[in-house]
N, CA, C and O of each residue as an XYZ file, in Angstrom:
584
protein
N       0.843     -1.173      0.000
C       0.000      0.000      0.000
C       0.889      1.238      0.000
O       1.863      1.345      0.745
N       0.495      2.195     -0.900
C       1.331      3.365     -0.943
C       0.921      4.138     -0.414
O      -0.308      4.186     -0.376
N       1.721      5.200      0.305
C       1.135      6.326      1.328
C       0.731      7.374      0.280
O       1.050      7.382     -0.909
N       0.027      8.190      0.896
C      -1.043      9.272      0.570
C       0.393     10.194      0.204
O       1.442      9.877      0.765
N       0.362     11.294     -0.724
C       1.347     12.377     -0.805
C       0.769     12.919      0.185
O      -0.291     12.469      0.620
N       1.688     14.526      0.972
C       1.163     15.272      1.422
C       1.564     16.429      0.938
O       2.733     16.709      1.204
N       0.916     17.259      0.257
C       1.201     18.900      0.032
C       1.242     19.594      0.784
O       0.372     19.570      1.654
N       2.442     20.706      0.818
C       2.228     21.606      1.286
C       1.345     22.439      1.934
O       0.748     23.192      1.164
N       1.014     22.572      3.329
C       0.321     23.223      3.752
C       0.385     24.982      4.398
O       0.518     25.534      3.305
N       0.379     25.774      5.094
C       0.438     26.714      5.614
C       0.507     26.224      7.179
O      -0.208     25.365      7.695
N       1.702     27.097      7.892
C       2.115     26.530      9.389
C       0.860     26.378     10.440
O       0.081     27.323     10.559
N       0.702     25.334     11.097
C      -0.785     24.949     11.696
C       0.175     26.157     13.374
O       1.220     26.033     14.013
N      -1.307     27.445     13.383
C      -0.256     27.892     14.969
C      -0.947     26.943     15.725
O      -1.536     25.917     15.383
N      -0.678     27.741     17.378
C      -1.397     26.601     18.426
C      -2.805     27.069     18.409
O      -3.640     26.178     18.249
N      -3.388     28.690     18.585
C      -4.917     28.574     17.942
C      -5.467     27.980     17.073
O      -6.683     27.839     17.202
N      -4.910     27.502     16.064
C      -5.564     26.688     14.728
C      -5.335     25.347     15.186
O      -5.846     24.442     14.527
N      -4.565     25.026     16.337
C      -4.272     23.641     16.319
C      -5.640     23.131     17.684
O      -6.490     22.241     17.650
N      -5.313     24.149     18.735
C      -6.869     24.081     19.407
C      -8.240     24.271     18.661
O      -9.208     23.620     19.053
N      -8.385     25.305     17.394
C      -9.824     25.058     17.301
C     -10.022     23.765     16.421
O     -11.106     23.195     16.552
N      -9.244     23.315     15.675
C      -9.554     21.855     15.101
C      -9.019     21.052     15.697
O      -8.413     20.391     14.854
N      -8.723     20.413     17.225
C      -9.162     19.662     18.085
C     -10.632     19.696     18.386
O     -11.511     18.861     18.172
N     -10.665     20.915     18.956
C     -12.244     21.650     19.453
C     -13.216     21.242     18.329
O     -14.297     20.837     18.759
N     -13.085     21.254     17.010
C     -14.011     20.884     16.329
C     -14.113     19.763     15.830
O     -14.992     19.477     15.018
N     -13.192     18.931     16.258
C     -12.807     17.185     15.590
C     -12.568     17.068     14.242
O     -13.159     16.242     13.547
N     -11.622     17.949     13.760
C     -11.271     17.912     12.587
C      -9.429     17.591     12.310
O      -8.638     17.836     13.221
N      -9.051     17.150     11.245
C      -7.519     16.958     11.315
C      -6.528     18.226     12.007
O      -6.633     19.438     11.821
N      -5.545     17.483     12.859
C      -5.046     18.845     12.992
C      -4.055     19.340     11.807
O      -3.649     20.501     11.755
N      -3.817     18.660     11.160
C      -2.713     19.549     10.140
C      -3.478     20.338      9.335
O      -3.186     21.533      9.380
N      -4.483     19.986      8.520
C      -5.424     20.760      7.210
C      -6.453     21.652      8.253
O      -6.774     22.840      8.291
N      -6.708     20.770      8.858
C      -7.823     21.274      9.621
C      -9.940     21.317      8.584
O     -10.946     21.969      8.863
N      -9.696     20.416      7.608
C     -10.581     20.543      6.598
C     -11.128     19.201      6.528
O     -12.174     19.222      5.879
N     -10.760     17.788      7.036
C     -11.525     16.782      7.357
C     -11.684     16.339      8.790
O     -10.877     16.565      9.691
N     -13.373     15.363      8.943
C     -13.260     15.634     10.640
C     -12.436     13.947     10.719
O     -12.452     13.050      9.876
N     -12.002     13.981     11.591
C     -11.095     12.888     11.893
C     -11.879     11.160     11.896
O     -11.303     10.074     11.951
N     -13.213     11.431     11.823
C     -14.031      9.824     12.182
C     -14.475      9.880     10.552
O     -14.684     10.853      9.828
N     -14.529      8.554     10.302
C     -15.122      7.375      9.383
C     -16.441      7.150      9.363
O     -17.341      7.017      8.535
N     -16.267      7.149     10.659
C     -17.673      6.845     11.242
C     -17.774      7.047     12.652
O     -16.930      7.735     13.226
N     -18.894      6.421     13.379
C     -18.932      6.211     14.583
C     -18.198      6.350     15.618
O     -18.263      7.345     16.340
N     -17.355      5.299     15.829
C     -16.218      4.642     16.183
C     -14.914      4.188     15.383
O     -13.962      3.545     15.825
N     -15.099      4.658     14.166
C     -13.587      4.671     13.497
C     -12.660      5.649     12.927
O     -12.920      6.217     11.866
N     -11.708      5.842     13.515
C     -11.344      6.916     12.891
C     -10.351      6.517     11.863
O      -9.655      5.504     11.790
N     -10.500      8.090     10.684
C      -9.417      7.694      9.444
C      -8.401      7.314     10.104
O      -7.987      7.738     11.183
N      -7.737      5.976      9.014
C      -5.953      5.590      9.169
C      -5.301      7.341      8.746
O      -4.638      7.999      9.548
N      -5.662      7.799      7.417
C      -4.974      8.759      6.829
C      -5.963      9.797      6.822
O      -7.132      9.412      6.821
N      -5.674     11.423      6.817
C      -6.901     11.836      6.884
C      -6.753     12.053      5.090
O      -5.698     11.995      4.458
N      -8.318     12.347      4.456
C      -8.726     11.782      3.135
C      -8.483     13.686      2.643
O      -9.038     13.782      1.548
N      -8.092     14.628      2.911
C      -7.896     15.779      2.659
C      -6.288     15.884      2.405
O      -5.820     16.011      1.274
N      -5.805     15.841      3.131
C      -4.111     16.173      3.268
C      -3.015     14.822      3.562
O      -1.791     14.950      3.557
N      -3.717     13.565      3.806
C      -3.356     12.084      3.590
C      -2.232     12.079      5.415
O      -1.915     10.987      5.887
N      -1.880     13.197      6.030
C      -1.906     12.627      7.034
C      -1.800     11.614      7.823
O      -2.453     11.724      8.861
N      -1.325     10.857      7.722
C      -1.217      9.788      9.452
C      -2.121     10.061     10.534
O      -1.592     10.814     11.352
N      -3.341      9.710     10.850
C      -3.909      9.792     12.082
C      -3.721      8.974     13.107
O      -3.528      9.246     14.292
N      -3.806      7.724     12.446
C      -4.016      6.800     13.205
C      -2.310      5.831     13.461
O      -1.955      4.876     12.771
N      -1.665      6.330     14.414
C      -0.629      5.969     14.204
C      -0.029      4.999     15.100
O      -0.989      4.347     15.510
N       0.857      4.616     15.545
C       1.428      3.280     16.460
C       0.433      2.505     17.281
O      -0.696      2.860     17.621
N       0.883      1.702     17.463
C      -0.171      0.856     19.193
C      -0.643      1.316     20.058
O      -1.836      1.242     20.352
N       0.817      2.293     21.056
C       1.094      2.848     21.951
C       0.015      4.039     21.863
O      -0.440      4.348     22.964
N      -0.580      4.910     20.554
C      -0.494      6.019     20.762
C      -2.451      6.026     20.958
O      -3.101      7.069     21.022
N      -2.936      4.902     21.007
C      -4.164      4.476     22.012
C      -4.652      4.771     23.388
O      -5.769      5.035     23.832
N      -3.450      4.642     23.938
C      -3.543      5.057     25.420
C      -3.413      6.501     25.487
O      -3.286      6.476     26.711
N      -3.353      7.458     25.278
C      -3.677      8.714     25.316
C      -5.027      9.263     25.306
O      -5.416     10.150     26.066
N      -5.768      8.650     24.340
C      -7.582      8.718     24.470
C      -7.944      7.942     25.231
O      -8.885      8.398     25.880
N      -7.664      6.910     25.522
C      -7.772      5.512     26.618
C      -8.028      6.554     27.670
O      -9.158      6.874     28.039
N      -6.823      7.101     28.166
C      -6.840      7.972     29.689
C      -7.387      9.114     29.618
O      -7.457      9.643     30.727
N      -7.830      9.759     28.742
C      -8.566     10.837     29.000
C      -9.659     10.680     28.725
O     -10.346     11.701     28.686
N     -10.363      9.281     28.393
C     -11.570      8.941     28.913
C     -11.364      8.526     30.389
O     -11.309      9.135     31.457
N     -11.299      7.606     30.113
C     -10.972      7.316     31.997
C     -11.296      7.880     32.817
O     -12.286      7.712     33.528
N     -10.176      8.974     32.869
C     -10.445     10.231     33.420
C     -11.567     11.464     34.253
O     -11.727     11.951     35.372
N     -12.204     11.554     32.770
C     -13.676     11.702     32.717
C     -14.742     11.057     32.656
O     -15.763     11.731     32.517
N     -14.853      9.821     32.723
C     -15.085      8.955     33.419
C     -15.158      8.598     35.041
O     -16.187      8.644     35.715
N     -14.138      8.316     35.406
C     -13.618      7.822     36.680
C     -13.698      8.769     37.637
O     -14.363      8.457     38.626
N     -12.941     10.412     37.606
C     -12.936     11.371     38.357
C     -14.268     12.070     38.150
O     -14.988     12.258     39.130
N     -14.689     12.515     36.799
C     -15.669     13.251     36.457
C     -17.295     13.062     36.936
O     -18.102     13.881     37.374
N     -17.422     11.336     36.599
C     -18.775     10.983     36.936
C     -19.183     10.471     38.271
O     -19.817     10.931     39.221
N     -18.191      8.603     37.811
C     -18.215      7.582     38.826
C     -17.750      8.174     40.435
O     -18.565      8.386     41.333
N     -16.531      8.339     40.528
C     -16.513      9.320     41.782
C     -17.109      9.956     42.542
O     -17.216      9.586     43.711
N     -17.752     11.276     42.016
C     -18.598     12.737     42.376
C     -19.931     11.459     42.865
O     -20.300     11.404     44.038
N     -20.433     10.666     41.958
C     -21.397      9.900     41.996
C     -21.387      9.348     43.654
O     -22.021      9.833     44.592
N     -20.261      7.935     43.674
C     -20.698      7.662     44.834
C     -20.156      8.309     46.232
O     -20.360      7.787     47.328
N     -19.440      9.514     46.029
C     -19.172     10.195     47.306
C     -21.012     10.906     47.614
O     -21.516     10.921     48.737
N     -21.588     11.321     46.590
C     -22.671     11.624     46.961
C     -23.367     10.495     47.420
O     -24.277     10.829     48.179
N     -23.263      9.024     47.209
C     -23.932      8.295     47.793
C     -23.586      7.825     49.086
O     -24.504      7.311     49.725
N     -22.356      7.892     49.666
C     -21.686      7.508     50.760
C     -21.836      8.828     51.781
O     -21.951      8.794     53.007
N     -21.803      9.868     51.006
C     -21.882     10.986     52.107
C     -23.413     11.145     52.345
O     -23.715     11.654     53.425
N     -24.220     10.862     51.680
C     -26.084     10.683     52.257
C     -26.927     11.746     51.480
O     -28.002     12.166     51.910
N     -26.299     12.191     50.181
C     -26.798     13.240     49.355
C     -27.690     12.817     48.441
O     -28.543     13.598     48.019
N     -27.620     11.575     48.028
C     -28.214     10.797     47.450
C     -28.468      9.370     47.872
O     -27.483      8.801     48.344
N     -29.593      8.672     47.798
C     -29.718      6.966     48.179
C     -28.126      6.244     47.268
O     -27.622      6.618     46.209
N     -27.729      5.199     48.150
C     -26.567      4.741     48.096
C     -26.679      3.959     46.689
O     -25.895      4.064     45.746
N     -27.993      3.039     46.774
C     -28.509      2.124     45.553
C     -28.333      3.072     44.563
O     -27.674      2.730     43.581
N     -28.745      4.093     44.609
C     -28.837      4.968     43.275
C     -27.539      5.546     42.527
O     -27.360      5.594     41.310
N     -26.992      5.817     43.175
C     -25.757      6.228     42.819
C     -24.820      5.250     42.690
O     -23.790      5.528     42.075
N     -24.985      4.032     43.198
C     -23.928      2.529     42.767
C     -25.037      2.390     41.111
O     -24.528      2.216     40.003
N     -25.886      2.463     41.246
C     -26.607      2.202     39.871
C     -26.190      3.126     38.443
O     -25.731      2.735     37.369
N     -26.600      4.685     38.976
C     -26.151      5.902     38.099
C     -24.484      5.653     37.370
O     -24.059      5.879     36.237
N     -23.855      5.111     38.562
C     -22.315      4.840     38.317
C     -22.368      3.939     37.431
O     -22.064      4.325     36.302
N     -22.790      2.322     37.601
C     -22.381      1.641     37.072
C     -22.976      2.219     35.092
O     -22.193      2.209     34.142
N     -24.308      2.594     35.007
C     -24.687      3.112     34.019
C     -23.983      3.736     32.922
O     -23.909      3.464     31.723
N     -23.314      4.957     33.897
C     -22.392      5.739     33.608
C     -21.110      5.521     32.954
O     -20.590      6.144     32.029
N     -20.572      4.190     33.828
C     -19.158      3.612     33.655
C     -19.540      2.778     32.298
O     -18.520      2.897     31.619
N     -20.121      2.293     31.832
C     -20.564      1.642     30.374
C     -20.608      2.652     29.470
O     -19.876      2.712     28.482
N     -21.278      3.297     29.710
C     -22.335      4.323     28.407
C     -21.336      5.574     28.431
O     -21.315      6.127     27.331
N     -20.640      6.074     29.224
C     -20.220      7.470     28.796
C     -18.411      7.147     28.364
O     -17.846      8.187     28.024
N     -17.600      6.017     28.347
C     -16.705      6.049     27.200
C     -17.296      5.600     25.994
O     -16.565      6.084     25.131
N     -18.164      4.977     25.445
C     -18.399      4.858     24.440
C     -19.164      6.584     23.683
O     -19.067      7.068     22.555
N     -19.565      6.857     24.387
C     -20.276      8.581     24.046
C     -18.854      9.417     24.062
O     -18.527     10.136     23.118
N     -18.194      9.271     25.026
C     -17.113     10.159     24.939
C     -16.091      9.842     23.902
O     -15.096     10.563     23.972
N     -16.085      8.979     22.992
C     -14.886      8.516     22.563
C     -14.143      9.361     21.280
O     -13.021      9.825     21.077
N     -15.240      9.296     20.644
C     -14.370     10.763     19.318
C     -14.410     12.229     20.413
O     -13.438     12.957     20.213
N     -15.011     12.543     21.092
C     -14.258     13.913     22.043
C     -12.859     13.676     22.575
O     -11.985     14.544     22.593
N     -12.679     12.111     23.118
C     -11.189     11.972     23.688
C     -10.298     12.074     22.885
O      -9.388     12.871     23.117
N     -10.299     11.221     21.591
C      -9.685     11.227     20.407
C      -9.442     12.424     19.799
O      -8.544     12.495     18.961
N     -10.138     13.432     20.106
C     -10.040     14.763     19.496
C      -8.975     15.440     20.376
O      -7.990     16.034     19.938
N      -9.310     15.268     21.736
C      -8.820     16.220     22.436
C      -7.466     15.527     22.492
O      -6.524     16.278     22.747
N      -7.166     14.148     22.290
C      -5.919     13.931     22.688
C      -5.266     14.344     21.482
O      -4.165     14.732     21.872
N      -5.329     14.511     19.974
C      -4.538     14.570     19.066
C      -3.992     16.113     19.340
O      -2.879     16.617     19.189
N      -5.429     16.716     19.872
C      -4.989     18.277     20.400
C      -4.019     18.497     21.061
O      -3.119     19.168     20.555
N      -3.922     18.118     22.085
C      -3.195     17.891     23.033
C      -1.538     17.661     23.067
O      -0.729     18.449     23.558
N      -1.279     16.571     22.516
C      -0.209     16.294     21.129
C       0.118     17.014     20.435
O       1.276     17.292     20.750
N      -0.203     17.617     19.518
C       0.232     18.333     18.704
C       0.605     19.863     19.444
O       1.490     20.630     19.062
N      -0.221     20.049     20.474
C       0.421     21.596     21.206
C       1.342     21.262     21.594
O       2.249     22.034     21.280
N       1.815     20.032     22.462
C       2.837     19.796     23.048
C       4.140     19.513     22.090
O       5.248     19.953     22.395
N       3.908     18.741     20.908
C       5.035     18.958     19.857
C       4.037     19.278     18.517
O       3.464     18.451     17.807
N       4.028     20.524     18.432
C       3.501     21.401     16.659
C       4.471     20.470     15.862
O       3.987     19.659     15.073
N       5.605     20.541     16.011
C       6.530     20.446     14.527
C       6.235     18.684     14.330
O       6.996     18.113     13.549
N       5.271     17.936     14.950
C       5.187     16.649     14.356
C       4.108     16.689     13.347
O       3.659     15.643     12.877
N       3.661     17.889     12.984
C       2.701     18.128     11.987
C       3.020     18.718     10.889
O       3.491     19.855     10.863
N       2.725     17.770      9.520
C       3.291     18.095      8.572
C       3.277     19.358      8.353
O       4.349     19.911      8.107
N       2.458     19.867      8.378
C       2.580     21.597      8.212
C       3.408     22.460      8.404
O       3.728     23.432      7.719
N       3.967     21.884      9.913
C       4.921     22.510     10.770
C       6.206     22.152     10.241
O       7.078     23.022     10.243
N       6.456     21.041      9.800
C       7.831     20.610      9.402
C       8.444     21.212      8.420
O       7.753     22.100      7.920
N       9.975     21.004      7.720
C      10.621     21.740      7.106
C      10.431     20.865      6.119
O      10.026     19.751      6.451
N      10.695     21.173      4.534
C      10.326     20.322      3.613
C      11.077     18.944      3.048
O      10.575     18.065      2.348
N      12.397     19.027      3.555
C      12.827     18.201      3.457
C      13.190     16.864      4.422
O      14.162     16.112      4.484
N      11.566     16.980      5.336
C      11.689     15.869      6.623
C      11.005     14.929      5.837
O      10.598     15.262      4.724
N      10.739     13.236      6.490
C      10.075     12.439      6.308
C       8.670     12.628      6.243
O       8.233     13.771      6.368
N       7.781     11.522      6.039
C       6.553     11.603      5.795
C       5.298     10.788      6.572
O       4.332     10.105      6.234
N       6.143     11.470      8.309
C       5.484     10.939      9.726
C       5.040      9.460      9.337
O       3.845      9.269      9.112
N       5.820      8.550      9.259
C       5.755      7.056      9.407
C       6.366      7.001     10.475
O       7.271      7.820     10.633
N       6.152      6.277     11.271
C       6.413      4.974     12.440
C       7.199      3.988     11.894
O       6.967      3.433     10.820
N       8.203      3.749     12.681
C       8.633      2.246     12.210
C       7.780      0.923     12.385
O       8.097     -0.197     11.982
N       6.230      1.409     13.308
C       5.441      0.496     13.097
C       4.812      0.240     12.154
O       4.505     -0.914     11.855
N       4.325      1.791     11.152
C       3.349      1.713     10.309
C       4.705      1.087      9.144
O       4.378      0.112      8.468
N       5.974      1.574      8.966
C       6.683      0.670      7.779
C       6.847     -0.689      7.859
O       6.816     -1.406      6.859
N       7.025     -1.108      8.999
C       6.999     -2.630      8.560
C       5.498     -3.499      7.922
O       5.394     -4.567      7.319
N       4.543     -2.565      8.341
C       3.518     -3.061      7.751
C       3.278     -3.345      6.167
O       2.215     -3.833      5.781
């Protein structure tokens, strides 16, 4: 399989790189939204050919910032209100468990968004945009052996 070219783009700053997190769109073009669908997001994005979807490892970054919001955000707040007597105890072991199913699957293209965001503020220049023209063409030594 041959990789996507990527053209030249214009330098992605960190405002342009937050509002297309914020809007779930690629961060380099900023002109396709990053899901397939549902639950899948592009391997490449289909605008600027991009790498989205890149190593094993780089899973656990949306992994934990669901979690997160998840775990601290809902489940938590939940049963301290049930243990401290703010709410019936049943209800809030219930609301939780509800919660703990249904809101990573709802949250999951927001995590995915926010983590590529996230990423890319922390290193811009791994975005083609950002790079100088004579760098590589963001492969992984995972995605080449493939």
């Amino acid at each position: 399989m041959t990789e996507p070219t990527l053209d030249p783009l214009p330098k992605a700053t960190r405002s342009a790189i937050i509002r297309r997190g914020l809007r779930g769109t690629c961060p380099n073009c900023g002109q396709c939204q990053l899901f397939a669908s549902m639950l899948r997001i592009h391997r490449h994005c289909p605008d600027c050919g991009m790498t989205l979807e890149r190593g094993n490892g780089y899973y656990l970054g949306p992994l934990c910032i669901n979690y997160g919001f998840v775990a601290l955000g809902f489940v938590a707040p939940l049963l301290l209100m049930g243990v401290g007597g703010w709410m019936p105890l049943k209800a809030a072991l219930a609301l939780a468990l509800i919660g703990a199913l249904l809101l990573p699957i709802l949250l999951y293209r927001t995590c995915w968004s926010l983590w590529l965001m996230l990423y890319y503020l922390c290193l811009p220049d791994e975005l083609h945009a950002n790079r100088p023209e004579d760098s590589d063409d963001l492969l992984f030594e995972e995605d080449a052996r493939r």
